[in-house]
N, CA, C and O atoms as a GROMACS GRO file, in nm:
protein
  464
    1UNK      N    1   7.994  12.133  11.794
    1UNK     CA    2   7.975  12.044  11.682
    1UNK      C    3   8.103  11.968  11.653
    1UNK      O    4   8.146  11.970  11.538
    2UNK      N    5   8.158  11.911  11.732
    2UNK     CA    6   8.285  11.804  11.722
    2UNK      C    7   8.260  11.712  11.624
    2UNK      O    8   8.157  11.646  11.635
    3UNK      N    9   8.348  11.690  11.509
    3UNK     CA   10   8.340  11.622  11.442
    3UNK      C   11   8.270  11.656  11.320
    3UNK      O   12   8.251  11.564  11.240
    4UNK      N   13   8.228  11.770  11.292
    4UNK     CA   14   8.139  11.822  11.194
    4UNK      C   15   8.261  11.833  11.046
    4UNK      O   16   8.372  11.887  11.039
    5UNK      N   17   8.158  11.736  10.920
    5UNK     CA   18   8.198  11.795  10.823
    5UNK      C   19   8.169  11.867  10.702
    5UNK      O   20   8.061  11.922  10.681
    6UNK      N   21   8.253  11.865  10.635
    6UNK     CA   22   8.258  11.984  10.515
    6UNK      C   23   8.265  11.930  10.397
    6UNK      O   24   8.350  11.842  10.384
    7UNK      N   25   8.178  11.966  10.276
    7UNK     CA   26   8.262  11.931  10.104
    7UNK      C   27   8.335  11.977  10.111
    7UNK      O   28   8.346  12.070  10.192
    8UNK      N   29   8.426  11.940  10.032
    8UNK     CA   30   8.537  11.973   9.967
    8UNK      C   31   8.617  11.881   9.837
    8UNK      O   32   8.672  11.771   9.829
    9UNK      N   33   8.588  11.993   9.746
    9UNK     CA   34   8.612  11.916   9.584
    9UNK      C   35   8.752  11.831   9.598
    9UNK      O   36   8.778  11.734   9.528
   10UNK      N   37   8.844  11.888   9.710
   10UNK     CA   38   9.004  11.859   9.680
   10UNK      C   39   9.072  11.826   9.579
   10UNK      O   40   9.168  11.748   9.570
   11UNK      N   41   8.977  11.938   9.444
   11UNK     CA   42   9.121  11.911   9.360
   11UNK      C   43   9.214  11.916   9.362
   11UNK      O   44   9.274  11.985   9.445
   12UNK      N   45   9.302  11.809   9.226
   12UNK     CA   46   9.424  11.856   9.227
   12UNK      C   47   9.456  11.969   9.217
   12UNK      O   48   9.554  12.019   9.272
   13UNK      N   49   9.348  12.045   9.119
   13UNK     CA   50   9.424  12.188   9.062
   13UNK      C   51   9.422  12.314   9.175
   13UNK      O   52   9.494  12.414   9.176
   14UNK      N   53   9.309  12.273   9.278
   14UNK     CA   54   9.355  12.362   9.423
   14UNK      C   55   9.481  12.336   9.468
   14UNK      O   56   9.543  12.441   9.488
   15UNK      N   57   9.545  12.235   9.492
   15UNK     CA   58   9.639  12.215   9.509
   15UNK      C   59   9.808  12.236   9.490
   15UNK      O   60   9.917  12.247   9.547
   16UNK      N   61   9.738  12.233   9.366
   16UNK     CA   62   9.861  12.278   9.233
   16UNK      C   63   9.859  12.401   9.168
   16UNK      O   64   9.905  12.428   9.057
   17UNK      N   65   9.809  12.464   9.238
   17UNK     CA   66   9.707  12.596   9.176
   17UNK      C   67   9.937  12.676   9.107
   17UNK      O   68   9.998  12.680   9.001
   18UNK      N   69   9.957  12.704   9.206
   18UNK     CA   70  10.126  12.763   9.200
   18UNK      C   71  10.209  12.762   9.052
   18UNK      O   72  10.250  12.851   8.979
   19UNK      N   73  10.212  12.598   9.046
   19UNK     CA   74  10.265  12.569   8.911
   19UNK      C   75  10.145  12.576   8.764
   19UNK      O   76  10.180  12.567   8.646
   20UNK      N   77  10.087  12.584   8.783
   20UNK     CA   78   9.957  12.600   8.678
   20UNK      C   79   9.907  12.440   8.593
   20UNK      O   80   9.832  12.433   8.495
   21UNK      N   81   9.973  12.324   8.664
   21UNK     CA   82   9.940  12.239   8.614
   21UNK      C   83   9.794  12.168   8.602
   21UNK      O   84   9.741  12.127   8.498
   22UNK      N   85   9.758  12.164   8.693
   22UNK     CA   86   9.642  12.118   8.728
   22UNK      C   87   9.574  11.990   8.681
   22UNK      O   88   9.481  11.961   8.607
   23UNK      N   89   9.665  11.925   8.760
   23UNK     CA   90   9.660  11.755   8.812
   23UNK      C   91   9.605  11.724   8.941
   23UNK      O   92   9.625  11.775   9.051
   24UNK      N   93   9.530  11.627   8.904
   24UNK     CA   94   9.487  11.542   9.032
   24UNK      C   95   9.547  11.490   9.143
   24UNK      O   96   9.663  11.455   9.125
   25UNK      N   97   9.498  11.474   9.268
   25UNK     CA   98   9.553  11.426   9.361
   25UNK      C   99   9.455  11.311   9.379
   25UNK      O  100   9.336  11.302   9.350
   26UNK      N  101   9.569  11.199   9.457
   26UNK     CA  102   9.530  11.107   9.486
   26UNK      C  103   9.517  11.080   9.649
   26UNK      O  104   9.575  11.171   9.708
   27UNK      N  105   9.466  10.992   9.731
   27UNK     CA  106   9.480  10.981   9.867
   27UNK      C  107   9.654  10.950   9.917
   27UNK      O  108   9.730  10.880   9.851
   28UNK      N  109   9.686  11.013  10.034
   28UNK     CA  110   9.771  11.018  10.083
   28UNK      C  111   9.796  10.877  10.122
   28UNK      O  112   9.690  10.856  10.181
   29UNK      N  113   9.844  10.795  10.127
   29UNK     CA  114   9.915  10.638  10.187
   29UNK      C  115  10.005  10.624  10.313
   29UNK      O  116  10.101  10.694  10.345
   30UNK      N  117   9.960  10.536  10.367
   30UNK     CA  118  10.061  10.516  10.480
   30UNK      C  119  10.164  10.446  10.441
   30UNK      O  120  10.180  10.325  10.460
   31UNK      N  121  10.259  10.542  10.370
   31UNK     CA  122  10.414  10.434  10.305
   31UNK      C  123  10.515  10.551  10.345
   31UNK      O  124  10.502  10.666  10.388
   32UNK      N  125  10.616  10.471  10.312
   32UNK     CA  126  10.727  10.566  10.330
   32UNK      C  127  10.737  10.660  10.476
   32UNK      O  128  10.807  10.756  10.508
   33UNK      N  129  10.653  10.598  10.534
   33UNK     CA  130  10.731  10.649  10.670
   33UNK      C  131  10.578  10.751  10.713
   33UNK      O  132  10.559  10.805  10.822
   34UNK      N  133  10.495  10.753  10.605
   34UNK     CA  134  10.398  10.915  10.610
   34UNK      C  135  10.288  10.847  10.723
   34UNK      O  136  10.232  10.742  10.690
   35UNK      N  137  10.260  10.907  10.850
   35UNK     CA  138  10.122  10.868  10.907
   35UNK      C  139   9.991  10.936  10.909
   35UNK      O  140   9.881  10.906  10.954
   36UNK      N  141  10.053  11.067  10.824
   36UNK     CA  142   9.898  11.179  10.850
   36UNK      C  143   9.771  11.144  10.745
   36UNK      O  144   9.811  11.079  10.649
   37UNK      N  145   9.698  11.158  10.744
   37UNK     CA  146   9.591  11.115  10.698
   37UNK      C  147   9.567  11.223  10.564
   37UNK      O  148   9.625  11.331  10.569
   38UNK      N  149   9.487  11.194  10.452
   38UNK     CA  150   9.472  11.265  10.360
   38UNK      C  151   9.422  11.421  10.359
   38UNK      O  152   9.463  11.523  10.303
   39UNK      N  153   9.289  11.383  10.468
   39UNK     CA  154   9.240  11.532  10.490
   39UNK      C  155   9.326  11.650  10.549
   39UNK      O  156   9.345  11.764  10.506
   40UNK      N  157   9.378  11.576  10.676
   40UNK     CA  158   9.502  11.630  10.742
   40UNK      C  159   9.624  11.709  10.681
   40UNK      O  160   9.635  11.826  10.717
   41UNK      N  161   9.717  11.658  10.593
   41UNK     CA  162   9.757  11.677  10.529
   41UNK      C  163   9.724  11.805  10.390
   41UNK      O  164   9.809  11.855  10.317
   42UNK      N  165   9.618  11.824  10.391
   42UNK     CA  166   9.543  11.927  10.299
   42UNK      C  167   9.502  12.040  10.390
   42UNK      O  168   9.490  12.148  10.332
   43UNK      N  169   9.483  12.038  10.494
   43UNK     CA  170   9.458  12.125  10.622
   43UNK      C  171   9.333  12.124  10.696
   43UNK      O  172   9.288  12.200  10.781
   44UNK      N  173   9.293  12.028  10.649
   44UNK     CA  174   9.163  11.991  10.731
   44UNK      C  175   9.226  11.870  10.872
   44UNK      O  176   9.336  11.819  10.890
   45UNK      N  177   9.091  11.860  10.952
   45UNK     CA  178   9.076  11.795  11.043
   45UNK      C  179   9.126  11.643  11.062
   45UNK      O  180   9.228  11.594  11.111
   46UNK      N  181   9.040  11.603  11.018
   46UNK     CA  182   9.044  11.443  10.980
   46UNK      C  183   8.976  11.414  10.807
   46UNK      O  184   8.928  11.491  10.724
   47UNK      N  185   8.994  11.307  10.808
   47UNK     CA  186   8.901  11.276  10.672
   47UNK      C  187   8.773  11.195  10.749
   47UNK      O  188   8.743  11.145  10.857
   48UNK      N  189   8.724  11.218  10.618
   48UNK     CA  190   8.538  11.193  10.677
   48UNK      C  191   8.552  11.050  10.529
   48UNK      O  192   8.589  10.935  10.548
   49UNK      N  193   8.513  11.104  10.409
   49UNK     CA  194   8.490  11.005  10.346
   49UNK      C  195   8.499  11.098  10.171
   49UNK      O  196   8.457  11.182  10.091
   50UNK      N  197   8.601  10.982  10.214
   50UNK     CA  198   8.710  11.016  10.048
   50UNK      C  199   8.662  10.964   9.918
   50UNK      O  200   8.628  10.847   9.936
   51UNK      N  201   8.641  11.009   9.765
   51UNK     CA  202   8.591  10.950   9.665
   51UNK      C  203   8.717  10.936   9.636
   51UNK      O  204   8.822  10.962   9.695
   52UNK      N  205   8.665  10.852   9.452
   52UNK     CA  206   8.755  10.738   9.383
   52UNK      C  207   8.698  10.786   9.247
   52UNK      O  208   8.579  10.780   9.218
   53UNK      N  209   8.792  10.831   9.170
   53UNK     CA  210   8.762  10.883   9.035
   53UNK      C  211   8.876  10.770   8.951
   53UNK      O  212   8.995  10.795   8.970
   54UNK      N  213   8.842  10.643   8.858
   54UNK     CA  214   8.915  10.577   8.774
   54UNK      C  215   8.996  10.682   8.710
   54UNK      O  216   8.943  10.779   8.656
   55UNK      N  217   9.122  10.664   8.716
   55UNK     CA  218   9.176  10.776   8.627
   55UNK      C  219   9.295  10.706   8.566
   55UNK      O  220   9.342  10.606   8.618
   56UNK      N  221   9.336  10.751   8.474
   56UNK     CA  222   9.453  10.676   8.355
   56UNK      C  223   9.436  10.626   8.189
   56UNK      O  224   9.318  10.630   8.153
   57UNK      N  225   9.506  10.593   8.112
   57UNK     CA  226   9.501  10.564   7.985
   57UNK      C  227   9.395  10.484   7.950
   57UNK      O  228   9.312  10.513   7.864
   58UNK      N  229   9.398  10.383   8.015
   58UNK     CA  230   9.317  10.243   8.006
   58UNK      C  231   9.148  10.255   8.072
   58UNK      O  232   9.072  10.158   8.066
   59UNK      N  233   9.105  10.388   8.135
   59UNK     CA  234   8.985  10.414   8.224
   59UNK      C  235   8.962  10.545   8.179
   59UNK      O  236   8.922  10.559   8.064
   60UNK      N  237   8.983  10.659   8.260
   60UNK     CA  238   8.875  10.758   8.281
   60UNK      C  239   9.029  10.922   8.262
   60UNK      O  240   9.152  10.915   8.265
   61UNK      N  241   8.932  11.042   8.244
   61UNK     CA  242   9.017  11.128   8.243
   61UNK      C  243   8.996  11.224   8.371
   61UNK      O  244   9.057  11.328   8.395
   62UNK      N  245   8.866  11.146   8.466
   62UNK     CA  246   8.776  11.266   8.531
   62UNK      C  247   8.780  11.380   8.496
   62UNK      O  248   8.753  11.452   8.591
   63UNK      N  249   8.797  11.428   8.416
   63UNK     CA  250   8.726  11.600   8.348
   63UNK      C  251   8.871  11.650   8.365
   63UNK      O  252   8.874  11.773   8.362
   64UNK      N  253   9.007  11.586   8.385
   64UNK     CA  254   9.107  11.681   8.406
   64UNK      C  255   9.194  11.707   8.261
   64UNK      O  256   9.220  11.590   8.233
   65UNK      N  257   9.226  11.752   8.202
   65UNK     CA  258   9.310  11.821   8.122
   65UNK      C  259   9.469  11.686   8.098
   65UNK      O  260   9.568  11.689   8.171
   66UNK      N  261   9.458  11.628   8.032
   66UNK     CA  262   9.562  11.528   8.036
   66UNK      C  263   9.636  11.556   7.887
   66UNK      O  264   9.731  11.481   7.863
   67UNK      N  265   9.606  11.643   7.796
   67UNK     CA  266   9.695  11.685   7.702
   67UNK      C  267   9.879  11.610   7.687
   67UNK      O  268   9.951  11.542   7.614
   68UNK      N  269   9.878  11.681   7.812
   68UNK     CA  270  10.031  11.646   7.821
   68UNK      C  271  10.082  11.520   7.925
   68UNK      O  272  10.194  11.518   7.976
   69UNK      N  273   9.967  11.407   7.946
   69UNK     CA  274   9.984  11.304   8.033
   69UNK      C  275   9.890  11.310   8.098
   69UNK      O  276   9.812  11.402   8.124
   70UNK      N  277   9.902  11.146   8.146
   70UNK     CA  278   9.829  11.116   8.273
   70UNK      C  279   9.922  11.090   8.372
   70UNK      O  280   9.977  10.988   8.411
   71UNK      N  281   9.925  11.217   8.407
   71UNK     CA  282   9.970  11.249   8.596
   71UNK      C  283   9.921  11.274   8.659
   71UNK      O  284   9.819  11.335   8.627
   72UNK      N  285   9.950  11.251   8.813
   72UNK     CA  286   9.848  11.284   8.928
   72UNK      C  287   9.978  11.342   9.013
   72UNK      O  288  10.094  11.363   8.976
   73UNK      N  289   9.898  11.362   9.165
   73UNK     CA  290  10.043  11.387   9.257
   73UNK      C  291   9.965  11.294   9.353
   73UNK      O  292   9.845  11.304   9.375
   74UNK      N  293  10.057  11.194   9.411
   74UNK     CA  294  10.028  11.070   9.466
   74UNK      C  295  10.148  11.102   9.585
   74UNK      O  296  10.219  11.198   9.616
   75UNK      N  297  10.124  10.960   9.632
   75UNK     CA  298  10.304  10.935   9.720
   75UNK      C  299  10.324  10.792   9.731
   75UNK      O  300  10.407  10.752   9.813
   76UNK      N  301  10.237  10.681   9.635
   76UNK     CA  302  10.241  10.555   9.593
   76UNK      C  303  10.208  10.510   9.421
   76UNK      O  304  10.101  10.490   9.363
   77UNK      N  305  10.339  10.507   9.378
   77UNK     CA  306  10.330  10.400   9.246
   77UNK      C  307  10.376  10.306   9.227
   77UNK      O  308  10.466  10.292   9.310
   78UNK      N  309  10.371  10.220   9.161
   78UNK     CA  310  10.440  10.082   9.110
   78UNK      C  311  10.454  10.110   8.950
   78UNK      O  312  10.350  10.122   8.885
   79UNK      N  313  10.567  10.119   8.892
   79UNK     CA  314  10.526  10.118   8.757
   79UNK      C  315  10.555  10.272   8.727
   79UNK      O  316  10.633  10.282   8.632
   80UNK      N  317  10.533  10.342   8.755
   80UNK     CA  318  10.532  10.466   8.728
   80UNK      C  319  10.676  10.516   8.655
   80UNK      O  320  10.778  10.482   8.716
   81UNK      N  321  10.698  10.610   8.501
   81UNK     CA  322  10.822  10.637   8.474
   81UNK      C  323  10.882  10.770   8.569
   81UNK      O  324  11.000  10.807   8.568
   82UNK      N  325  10.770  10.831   8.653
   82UNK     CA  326  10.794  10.929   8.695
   82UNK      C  327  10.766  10.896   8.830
   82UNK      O  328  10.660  10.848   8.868
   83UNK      N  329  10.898  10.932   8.925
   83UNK     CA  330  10.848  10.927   9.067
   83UNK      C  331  10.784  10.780   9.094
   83UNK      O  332  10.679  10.774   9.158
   84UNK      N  333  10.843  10.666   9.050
   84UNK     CA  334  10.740  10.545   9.129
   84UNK      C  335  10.826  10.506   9.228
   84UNK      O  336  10.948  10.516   9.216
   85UNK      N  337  10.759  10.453   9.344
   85UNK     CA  338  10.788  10.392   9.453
   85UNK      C  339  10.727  10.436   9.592
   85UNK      O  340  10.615  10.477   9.560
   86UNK      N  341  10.737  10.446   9.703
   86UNK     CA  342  10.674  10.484   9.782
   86UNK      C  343  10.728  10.630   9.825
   86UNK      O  344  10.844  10.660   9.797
   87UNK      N  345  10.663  10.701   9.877
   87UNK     CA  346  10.710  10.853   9.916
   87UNK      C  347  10.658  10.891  10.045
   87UNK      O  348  10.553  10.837  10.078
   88UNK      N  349  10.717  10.983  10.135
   88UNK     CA  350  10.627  11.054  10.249
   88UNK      C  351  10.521  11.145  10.238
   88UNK      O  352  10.412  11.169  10.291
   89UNK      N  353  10.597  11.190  10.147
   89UNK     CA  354  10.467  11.326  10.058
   89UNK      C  355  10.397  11.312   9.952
   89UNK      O  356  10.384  11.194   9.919
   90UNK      N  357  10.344  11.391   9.883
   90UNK     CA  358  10.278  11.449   9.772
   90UNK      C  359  10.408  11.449   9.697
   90UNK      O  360  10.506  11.512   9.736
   91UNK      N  361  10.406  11.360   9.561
   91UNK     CA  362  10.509  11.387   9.463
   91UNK      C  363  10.414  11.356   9.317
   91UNK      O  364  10.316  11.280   9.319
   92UNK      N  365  10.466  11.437   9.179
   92UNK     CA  366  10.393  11.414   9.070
   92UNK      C  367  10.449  11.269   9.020
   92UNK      O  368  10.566  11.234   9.038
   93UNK      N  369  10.348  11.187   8.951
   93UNK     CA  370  10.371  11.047   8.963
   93UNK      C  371  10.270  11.038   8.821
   93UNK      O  372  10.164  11.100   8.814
   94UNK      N  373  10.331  10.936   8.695
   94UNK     CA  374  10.282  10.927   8.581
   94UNK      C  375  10.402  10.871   8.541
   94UNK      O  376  10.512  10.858   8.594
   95UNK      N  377  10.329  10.831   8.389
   95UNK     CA  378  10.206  10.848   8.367
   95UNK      C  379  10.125  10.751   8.404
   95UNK      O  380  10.189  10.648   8.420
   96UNK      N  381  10.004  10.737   8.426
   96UNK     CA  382   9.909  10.630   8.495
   96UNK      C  383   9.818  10.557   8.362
   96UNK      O  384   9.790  10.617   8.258
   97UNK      N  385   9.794  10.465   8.383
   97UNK     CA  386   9.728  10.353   8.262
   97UNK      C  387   9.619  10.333   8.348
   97UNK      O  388   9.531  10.416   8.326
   98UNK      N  389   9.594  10.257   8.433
   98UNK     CA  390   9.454  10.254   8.549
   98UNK      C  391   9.515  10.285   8.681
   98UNK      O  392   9.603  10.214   8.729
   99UNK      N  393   9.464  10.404   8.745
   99UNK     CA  394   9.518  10.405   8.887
   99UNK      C  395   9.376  10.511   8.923
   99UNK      O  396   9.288  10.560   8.851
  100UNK      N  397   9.400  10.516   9.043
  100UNK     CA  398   9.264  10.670   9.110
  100UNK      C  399   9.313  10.800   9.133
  100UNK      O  400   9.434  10.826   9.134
  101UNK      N  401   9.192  10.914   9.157
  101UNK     CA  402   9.260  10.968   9.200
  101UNK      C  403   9.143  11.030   9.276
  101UNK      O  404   9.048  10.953   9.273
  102UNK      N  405   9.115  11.152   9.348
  102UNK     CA  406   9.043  11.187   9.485
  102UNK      C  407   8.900  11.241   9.456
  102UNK      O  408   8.811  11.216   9.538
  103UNK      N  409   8.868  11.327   9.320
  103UNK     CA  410   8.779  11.341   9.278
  103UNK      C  411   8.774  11.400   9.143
  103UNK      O  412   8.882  11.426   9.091
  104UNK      N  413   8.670  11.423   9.080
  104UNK     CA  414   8.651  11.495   8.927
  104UNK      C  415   8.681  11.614   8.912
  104UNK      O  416   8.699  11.676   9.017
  105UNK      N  417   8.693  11.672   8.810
  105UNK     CA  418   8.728  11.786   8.803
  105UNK      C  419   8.570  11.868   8.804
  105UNK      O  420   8.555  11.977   8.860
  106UNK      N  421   8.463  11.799   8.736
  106UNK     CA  422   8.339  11.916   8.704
  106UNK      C  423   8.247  11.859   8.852
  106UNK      O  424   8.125  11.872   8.855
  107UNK      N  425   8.332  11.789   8.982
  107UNK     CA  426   8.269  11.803   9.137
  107UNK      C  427   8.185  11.662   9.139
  107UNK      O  428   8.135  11.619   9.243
  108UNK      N  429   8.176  11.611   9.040
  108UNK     CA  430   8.091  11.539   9.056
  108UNK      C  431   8.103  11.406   9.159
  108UNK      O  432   8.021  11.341   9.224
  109UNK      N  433   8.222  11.402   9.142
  109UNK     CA  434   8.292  11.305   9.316
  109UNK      C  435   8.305  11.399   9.370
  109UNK      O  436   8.299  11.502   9.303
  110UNK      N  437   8.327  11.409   9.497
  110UNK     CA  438   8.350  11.448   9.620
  110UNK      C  439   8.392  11.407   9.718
  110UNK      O  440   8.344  11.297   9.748
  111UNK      N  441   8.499  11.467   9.818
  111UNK     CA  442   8.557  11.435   9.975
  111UNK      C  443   8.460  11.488  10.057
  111UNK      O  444   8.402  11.593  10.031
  112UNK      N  445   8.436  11.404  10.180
  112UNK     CA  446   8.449  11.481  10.286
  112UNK      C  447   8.563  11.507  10.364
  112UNK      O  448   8.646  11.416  10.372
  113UNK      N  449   8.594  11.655  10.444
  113UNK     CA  450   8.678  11.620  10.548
  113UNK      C  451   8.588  11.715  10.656
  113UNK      O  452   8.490  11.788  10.641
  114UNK      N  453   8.663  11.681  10.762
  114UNK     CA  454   8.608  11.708  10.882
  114UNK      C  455   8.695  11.883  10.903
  114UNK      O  456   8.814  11.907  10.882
  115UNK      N  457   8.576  11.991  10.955
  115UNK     CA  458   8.684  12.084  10.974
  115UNK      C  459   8.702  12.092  11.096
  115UNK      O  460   8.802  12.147  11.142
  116UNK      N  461   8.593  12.028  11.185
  116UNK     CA  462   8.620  12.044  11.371
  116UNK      C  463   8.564  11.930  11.391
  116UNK      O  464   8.553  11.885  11.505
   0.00000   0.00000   0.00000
């Protein structure tokens, strides 16, 4: 089954599970030097087909917990007081007014990635 894929919520807060923040992630960018692909990068295969959750001041909260900001962990901002500019990695990046991020918190977007 080459090429077969998988859901996967890819929250932020899987992600971030360590620090207890539990912020969103956004798609990985080809800046700063980075060529691996989003899914890749998370430990999957390839990416199959990535959602888009409006997220920021000015749009949407997707179900995440923004109490203390709208942050995501990105590796592209413009604007940003935290972390803006281009990056190789995953860095926390806010606060966001309209930007995306990979999916909702209560699943209702969704990734695919590929696991083989």
């Amino acid at each position: 089954m080459s090429g077969a894929a998988v859901g996967c919520r890819s929250r932020g807060a899987a992600v971030d599970r360590a620090s207890g923040n539990n912020r969103p992630l956004d798609r990985l960018n080809a800046v700063g030097g980075q060529t691996m692909k989003t899914c890749k990068a998370l430990g999957f295969i390839d990416d199959d087909t990535l959602g888009t959750c409006l997220f920021g001041a000015a749009t949407t909260t997707c179900g995440y917990d923004v109490s203390s900001g709208y942050y995501r962990y990105g590796n592209s901002c413009q604007g940003c007081t935290l972390n803006t500019g281009p990056f190789a990695t995953y860095v926390l990046q806010g606060p966001m007014n309209t930007a995306s991020v990979l999916s909702s918190m209560d699943g209702s977007m969704r990734n695919r990635c590929k696991a083989r």
